[in-house]
N, C-alpha and C positions, 0 to 999 in steps of 0.2 A: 245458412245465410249465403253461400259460394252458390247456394244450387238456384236460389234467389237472382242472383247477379247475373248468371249466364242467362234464364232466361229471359229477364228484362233485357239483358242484351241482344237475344235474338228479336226481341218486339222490336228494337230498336232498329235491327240491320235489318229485319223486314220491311220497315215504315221506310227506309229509304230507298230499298229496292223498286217499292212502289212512286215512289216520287219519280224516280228516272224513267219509269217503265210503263207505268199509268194507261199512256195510250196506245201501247202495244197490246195489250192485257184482253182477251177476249172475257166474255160475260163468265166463261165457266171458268178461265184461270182466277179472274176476281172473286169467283162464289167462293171459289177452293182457298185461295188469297185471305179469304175475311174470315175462314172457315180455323185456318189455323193460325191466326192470331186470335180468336174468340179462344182455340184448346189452351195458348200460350199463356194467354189472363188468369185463366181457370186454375193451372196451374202454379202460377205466381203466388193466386190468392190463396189456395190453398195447402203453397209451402207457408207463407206468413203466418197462417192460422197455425199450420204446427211447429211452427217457431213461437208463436206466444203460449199455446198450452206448452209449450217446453221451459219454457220462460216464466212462466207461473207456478209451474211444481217445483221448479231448481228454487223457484225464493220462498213455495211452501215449506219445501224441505231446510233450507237455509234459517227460517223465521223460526220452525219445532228445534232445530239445532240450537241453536242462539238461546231457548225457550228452555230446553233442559240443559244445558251448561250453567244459565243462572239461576233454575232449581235448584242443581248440587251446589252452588256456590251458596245462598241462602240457608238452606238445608247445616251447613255448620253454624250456625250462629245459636245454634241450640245445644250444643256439643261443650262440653270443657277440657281442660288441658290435652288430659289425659286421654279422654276420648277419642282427639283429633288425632293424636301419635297414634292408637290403636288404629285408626281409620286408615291413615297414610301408607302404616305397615300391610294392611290387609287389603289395601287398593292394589297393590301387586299382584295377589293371588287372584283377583275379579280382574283382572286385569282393566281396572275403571281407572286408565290415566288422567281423565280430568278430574276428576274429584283429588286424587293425587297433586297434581299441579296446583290445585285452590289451598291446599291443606300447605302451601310455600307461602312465607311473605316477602312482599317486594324487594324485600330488603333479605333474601336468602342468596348466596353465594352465585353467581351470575356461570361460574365453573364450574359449580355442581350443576344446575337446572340446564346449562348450556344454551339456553335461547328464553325471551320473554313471551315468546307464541305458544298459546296454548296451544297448538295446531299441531307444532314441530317437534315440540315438548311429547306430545302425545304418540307420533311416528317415530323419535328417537326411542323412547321406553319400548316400541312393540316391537322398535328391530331389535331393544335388548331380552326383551320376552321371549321372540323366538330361537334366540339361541341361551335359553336357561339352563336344554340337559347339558350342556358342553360347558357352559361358563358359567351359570349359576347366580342366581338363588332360585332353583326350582319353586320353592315356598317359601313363607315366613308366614312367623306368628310370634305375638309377644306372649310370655312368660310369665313376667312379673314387671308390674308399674308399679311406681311412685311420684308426686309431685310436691315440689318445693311451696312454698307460701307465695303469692304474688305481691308484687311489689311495683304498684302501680298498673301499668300494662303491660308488664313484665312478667314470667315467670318461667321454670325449668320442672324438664320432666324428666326422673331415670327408667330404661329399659331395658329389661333382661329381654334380648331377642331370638328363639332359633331361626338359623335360617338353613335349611336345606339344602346341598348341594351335591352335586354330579356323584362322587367319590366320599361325601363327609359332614357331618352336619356341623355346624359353629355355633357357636354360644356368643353374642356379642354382648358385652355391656356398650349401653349407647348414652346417652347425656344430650336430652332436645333445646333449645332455647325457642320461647314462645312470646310471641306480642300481640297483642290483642288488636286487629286490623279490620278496619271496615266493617267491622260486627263482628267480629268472630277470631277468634284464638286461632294462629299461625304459625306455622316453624321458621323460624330465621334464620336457625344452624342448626346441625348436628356432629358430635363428634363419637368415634368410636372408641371407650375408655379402656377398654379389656375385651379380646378375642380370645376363647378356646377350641380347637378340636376338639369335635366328638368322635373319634374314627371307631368303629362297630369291632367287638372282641371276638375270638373265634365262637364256631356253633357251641362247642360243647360248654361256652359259661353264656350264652346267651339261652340256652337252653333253661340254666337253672333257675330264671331270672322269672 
């Protein structure tokens, strides 16, 4: 668009140059005169043109975004309790933070999720992704599920989780709270009930194992 603006402007400062000057102007400065406002047009026109095919792909590309962000949101309405925790948990290892962030209901802790933009939501997880080896959970995976009875739109899921880390693996017991949102079963909390270290025994009893 800037590069747009300058030349229009030079069309401009030429069209008056010629106002002042007009009957100075011999036939050949006038030829050369029309010569390069006819280059300056061309130009114009044909930064515009690739300002709209720029224009059109940025909201192609925007329109497939928008398009699979409400696939994976739809996509859980097929899922139950249980499924969605496993899902949540393993959105870390795919590193698929929007489907992560969908598998939150509106009503989950505003300090844990730290922003309502799936956007931001999305850039703070991958700043914590890239520092896994150092801080950790390089992985997780669940272990063992169970889930409570639902009680209306309501219901609880328990989690045996490992999660992998830098120096040690942990054993969490975790405890979901779930509400059934806009189609689809939600986590609204989680708490973590029991943490263990797994720390690795020396070679000679891992050996016999």
């Amino acid at each position: 668009m800037e590069g747009i603006l300058i030349e229009e402007e030079q069309i401009s400062l030429l069209g008056k140059m010629l106002y002042y000057s007009a009957n100075h102007l011999t036939a050949r400065e006038r030829e050369t005169y029309d010569q390069l406002i006819d280059s300056l047009v061309r130009k114009v026109n044909h930064l515009r043109s690739v300002e709209q095919r720029s224009s059109k792909s940025k909201s192609a590309a925007q329109t497939l975004s928008d398009a699979q962000m409400e696939a994976k949101k739809r996509s859980l309405r097929h899922l139950n309790a249980e499924e969605i925790c496993k899902l949540f948990v393993d959105s870390w290892n795919k590193q698929d933070f929007e489907t992560e962030f969908f598998c939150l209901s509106k009503f989950f802790p505003i300090q844990k999720r730290k922003t309502d933009s799936v956007q931001e939501y999305v850039l703070h997880r991958m700043q914590k992704y890239e520092d896994r080896h150092t801080i950790g959970p390089i992985a997780k995976r669940v272990v063992e599920i169970t889930s409570a009875q639902a009680h209306g739109n309501k219901t609880s899921v328990y989690c045996i989780e490992l999660h992998k880390m830098p120096d040690k693996d942990l054993t969490l017991h975790r405890e979901y709270e779930l509400i059934f949102e806009e189609g689809a079963w939600r986590i609204a909390e989680f708490e973590t009930i029991k943490s263990r270290e797994n720390t690795p025994g020396p070679k000679s009893h891992r050996s016999r194992v």
